[in-house]
Backbone as numpy.savetxt, mean C-alpha at the origin, in Angstrom:
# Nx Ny Nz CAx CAy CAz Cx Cy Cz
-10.59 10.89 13.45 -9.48 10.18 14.04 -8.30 11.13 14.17
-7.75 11.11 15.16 -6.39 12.48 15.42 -5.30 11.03 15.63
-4.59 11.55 14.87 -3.19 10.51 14.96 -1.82 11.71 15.69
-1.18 10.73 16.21 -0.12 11.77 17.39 1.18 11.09 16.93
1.71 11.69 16.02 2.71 11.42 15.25 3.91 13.19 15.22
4.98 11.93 15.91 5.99 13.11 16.29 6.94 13.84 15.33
7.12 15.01 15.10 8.01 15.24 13.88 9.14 14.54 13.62
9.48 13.90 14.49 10.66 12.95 14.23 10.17 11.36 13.54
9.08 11.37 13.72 8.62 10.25 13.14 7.96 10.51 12.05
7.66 11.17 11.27 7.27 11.43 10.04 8.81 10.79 8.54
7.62 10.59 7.60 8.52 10.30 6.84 10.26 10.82 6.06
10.07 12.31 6.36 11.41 13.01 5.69 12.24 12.25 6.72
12.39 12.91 8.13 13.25 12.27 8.90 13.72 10.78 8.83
12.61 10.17 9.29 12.75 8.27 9.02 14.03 8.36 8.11
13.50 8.97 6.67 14.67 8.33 5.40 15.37 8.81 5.40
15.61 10.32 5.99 17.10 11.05 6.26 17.77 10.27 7.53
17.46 9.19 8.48 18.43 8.75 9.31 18.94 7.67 9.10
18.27 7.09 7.63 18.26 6.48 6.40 19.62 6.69 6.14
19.60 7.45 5.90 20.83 8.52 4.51 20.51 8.48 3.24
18.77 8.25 3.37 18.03 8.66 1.68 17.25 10.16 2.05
17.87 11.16 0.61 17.30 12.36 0.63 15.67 12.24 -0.07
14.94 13.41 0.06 14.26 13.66 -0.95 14.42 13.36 -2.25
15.44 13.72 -2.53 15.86 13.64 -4.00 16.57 12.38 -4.26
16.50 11.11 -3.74 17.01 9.79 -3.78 15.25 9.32 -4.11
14.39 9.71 -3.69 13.45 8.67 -4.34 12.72 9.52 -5.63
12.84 8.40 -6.73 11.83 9.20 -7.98 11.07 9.17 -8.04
10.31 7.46 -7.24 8.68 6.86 -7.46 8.14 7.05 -5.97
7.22 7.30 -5.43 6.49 7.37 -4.76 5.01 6.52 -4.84
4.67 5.32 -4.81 2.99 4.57 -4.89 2.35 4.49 -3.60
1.24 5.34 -4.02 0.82 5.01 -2.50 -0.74 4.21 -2.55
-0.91 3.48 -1.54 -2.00 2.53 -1.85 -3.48 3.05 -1.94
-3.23 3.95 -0.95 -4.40 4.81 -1.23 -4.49 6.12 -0.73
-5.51 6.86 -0.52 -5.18 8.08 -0.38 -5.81 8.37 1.41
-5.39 8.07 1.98 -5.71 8.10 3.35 -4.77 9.51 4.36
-5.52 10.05 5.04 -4.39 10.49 5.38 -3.17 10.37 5.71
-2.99 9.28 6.70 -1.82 8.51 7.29 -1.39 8.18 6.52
-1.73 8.04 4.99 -0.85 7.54 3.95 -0.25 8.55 2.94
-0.86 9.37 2.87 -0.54 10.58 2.04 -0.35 12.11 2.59
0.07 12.04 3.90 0.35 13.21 4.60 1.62 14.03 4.32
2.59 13.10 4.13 4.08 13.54 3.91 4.61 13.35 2.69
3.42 13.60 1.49 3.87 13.60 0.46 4.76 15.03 0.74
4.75 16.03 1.08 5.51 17.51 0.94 6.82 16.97 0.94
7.06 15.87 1.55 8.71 15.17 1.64 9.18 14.85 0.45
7.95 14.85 -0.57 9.17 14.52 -2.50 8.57 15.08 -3.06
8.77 16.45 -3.03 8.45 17.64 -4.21 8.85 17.21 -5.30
10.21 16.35 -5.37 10.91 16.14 -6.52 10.11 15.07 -7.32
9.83 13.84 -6.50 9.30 12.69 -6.86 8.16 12.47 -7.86
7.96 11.12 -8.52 6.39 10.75 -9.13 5.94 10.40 -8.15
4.77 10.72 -7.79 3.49 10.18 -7.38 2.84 9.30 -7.88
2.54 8.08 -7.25 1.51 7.11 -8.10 0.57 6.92 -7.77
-0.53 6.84 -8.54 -1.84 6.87 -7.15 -2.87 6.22 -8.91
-3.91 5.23 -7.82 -4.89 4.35 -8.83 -5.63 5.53 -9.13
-6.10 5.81 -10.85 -7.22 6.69 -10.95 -8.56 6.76 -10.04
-8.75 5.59 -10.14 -10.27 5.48 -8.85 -10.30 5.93 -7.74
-8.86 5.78 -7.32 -8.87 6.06 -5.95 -8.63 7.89 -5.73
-8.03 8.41 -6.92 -7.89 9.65 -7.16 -9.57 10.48 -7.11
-10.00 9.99 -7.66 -11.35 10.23 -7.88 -12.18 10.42 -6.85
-12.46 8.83 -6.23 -12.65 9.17 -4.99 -12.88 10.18 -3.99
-11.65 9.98 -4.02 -10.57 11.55 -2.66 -10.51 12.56 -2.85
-11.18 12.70 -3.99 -11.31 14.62 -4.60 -12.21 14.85 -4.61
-12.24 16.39 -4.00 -13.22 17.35 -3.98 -13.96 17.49 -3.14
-15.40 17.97 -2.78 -16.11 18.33 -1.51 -16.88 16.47 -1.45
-17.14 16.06 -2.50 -17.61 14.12 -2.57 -16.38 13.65 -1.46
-15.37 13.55 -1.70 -13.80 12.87 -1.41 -13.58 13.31 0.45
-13.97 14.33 0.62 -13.80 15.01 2.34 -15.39 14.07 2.56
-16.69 14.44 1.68 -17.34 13.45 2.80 -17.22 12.02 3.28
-16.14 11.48 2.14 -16.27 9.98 2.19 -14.58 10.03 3.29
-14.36 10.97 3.78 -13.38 11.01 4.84 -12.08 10.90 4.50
-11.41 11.44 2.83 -10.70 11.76 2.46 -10.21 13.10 2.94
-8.80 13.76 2.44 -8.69 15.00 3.19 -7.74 15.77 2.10
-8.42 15.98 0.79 -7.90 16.40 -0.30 -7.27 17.93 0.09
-7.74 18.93 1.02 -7.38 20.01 1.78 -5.72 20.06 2.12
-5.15 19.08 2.46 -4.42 18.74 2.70 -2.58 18.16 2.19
-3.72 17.99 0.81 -2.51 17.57 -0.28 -1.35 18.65 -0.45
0.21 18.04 -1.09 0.66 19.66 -1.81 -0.06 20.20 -2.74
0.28 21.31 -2.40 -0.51 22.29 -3.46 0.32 22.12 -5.03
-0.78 21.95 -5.32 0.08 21.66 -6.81 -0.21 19.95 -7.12
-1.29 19.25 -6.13 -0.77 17.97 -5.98 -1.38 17.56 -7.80
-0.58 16.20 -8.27 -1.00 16.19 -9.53 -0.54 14.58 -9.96
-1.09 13.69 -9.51 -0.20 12.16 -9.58 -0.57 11.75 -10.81
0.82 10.87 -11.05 0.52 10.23 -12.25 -0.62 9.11 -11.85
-1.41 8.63 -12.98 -2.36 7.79 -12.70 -1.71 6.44 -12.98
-1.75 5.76 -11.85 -1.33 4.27 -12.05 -2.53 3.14 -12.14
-2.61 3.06 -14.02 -3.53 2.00 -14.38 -3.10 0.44 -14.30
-4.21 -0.08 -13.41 -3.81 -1.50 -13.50 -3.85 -2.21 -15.07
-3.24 -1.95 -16.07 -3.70 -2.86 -16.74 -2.39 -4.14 -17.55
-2.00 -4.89 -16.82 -0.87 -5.54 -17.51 -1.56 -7.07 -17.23
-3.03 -6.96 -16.95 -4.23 -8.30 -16.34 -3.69 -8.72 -15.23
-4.28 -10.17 -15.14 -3.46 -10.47 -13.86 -2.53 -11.19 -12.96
-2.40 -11.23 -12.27 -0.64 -11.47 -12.00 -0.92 -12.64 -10.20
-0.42 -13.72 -10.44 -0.76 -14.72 -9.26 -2.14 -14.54 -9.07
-2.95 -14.36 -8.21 -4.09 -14.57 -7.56 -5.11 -13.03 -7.60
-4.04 -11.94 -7.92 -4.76 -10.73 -7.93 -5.51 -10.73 -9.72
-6.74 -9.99 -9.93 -7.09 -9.82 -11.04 -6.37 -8.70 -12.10
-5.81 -8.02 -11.37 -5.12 -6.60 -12.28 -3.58 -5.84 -11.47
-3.05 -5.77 -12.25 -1.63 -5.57 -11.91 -1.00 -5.11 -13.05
0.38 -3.84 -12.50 0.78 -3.32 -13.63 2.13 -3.15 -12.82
3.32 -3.95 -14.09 5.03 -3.92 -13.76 5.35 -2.79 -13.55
5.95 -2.25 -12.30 6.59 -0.98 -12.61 7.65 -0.55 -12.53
8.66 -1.47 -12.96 10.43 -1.22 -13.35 10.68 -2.14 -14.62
11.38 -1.73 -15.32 12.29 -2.46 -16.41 12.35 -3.95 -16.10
12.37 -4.05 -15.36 13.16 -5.52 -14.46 11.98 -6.23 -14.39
10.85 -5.51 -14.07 9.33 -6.39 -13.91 9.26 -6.86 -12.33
10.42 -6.69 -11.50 10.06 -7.15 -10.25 9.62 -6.36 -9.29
8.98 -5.27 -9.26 7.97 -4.46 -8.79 7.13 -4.45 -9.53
5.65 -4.37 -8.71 4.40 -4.84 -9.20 3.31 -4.67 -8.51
2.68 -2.95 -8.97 1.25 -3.18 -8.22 0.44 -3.93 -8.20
-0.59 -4.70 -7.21 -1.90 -5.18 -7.59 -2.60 -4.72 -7.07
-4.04 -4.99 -7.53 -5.34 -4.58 -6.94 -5.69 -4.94 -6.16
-5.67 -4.42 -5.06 -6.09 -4.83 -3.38 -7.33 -4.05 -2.77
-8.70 -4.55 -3.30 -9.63 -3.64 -3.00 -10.27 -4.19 -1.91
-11.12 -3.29 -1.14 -11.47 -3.92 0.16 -11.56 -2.38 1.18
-10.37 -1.86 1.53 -10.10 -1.44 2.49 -10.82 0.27 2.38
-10.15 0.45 0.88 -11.10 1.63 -0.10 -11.22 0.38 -1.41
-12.35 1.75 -2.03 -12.35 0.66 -3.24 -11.44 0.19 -4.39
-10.55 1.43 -4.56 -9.13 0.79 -5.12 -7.85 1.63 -4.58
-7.58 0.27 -3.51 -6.43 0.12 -2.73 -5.55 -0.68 -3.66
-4.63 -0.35 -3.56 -3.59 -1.22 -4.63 -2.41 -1.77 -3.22
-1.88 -2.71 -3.75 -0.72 -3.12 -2.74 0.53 -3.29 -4.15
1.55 -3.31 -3.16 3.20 -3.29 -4.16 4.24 -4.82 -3.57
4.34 -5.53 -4.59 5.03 -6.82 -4.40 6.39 -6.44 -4.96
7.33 -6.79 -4.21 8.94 -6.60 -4.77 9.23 -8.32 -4.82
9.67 -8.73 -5.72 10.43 -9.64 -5.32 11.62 -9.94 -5.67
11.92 -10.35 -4.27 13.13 -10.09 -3.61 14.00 -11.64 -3.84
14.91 -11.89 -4.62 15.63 -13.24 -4.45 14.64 -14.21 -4.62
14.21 -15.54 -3.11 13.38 -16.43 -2.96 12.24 -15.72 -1.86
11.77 -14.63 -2.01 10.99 -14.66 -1.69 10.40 -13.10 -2.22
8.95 -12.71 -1.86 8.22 -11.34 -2.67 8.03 -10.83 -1.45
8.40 -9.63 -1.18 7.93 -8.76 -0.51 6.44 -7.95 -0.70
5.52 -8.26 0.29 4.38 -8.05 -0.08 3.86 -6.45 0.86
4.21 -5.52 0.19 3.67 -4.11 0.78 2.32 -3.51 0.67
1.65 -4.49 1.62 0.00 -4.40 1.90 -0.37 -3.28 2.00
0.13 -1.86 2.82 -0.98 -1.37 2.82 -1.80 -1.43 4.00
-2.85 -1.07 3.72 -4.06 -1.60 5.09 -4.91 -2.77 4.43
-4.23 -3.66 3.84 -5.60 -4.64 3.00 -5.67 -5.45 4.46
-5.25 -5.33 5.62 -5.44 -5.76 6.99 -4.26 -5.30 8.05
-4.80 -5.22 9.26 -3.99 -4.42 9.92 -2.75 -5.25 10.76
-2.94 -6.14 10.06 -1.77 -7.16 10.90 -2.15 -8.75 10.16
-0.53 -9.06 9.93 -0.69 -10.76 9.69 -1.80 -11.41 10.27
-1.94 -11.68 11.51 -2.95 -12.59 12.32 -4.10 -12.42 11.22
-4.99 -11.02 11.33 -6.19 -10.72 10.91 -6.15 -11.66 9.40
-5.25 -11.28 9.01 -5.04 -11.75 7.07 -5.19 -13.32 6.84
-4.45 -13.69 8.00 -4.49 -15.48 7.63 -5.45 -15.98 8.59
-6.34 -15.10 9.34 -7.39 -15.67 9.78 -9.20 -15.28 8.99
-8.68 -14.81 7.71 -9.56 -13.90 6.90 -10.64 -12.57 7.62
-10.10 -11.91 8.54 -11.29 -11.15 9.48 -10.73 -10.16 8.91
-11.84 -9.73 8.34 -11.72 -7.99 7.99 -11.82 -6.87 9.24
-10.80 -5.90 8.70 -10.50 -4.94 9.95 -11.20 -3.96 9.52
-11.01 -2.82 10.40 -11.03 -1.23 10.17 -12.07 -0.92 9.25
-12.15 0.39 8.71 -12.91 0.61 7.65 -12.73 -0.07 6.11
-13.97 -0.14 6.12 -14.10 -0.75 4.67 -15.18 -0.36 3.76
-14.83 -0.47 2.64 -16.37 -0.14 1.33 -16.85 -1.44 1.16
-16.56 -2.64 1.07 -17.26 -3.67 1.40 -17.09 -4.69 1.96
-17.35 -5.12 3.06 -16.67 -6.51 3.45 -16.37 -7.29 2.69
-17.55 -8.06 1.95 -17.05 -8.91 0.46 -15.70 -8.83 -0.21
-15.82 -7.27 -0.54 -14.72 -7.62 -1.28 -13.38 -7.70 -0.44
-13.20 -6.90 0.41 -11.95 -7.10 1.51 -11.95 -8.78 2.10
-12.51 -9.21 2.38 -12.52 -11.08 2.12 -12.12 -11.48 1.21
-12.68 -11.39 -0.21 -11.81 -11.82 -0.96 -10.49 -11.19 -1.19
-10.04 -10.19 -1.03 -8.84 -9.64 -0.95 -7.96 -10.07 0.05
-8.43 -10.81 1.03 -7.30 -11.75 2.24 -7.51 -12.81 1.71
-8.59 -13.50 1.13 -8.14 -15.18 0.43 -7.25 -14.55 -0.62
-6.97 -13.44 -1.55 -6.51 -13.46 -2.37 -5.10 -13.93 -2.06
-5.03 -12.97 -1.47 -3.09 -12.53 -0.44 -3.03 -13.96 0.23
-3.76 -14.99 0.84 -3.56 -16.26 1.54 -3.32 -17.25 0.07
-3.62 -17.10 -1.08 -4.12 -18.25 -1.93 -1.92 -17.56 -2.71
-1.76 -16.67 -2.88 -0.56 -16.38 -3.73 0.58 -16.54 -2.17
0.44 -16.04 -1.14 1.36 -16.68 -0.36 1.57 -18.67 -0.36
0.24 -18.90 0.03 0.52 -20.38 -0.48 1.08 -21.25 -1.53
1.23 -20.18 -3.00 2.14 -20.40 -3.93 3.28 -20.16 -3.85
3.59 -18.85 -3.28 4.88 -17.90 -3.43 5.45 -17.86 -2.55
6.31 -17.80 -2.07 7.37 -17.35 -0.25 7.04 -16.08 -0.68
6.20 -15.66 0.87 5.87 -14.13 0.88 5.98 -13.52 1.97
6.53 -12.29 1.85 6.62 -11.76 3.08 5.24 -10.87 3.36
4.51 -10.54 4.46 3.44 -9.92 3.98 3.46 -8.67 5.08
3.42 -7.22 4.49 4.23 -6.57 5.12 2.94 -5.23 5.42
2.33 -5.02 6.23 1.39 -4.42 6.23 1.50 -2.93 6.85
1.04 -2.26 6.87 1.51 -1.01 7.18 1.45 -0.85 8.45
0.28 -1.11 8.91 -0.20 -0.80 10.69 0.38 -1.76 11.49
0.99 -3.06 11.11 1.20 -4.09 12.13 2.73 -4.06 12.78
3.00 -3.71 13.68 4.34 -3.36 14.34 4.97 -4.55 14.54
4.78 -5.77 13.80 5.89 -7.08 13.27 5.83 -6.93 12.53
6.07 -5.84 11.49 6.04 -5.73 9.87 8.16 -5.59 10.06
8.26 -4.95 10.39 10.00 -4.43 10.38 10.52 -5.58 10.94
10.30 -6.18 12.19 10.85 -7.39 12.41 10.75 -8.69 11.37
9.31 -9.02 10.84 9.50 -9.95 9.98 10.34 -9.74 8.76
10.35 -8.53 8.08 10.73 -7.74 6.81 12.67 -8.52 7.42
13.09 -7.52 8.87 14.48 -7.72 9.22 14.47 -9.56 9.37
13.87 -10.51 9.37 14.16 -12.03 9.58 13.91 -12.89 8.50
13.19 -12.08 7.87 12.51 -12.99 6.33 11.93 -13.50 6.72
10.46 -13.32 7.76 9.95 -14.28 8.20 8.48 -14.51 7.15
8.35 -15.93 6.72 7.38 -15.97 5.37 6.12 -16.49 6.26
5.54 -15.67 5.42 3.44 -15.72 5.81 3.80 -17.55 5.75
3.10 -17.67 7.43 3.31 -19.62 7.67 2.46 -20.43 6.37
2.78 -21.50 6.63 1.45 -22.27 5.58 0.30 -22.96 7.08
-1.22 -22.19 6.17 -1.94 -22.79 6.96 -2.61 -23.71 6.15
-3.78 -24.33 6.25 -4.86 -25.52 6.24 -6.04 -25.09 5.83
């Protein structure tokens, strides 16, 4: 897959027109190790890295490039802290681990897309910001349970959209996915995953 991504659209820039430096973010989680997801780590030399052991595993080495990882690629030097799910589990996901003082950031286990994809819930006031990831490539797909794109198992990426449908139906959620270009508009309106039937 060749992605055509302009230097102006890469991540340093984005957060520098921001007016966040490099050195403004400490944590870095990324859901998984995809390229499109882990390309511009070189943008926080300074930063932690968070990344699920499994998924570390995975993505390394001459195993990790056949399964279409692109460990070649990493900074040199790359070295993430391992982010273990273990704080059990949290709404509808099986494993999840707090990751601020405050407790209102919160990985969970979002497997499906790789086998451990993690997603990051903020919550925000009255409602959780839900930073999917690719656990689907757009709202529609998620609340209509159809698994997208690549996957390690359908099964489990099904249950990983009833998961995300069964805790929105509890929670006001925003559900904020990486690939779906109404992610910034809903994020800018508060617009909450509808209730379906």
């Amino acid at each position: 897959m060749r992605f055509q991504i302009e230097p102006e659209e890469e991540i340093g820039p984005q957060l520098r027109s921001l007016g966040i430096g490099s050195g403004d973010v400490r944590r870095v989680v990324l859901t998984h190790l995809h390229m499109d997801h882990d390309a511009g780590l070189a943008c926080f030399p300074d930063s932690e890295i968070l990344v699920a052991p499994g998924e570390l595993q995975q993505a390394s080495g001459f195993a990790g490039k056949l399964r279409g990882y692109l460990p070649q690629y990493w900074p040199k030097g790359f070295n993430p802290t391992r982010l273990v799910l273990d704080g059990g589990p949290f709404g509808s996901f099986g494993a999840s681990k707090r990751l601020t003082k405050m407790g209102d950031v919160i990985a969970v286990a979002t497997p499906g897309h790789t086998p451990n994809h993690i997603s990051v819930l903020v919550e925000d006031g009255d409602a959780t910001l839900f930073l999917a990831g690719d656990t689907s490539y757009n709202e529609g797909l998620m609340l209509a349970g159809k698994v997208d794109g690549v996957g390690s198992d359908t099964q489990v990426s099904a249950a990983t959209l009833a998961a995300i449908k069964r805790f929105a139906a509890k929670q006001p959620t925003i559900y904020l996915p990486t690939h779906d270009p109404e992610s910034a508009a809903r994020l800018a309106a508060r617009r909450l995953v509808p209730a379906t039937t």
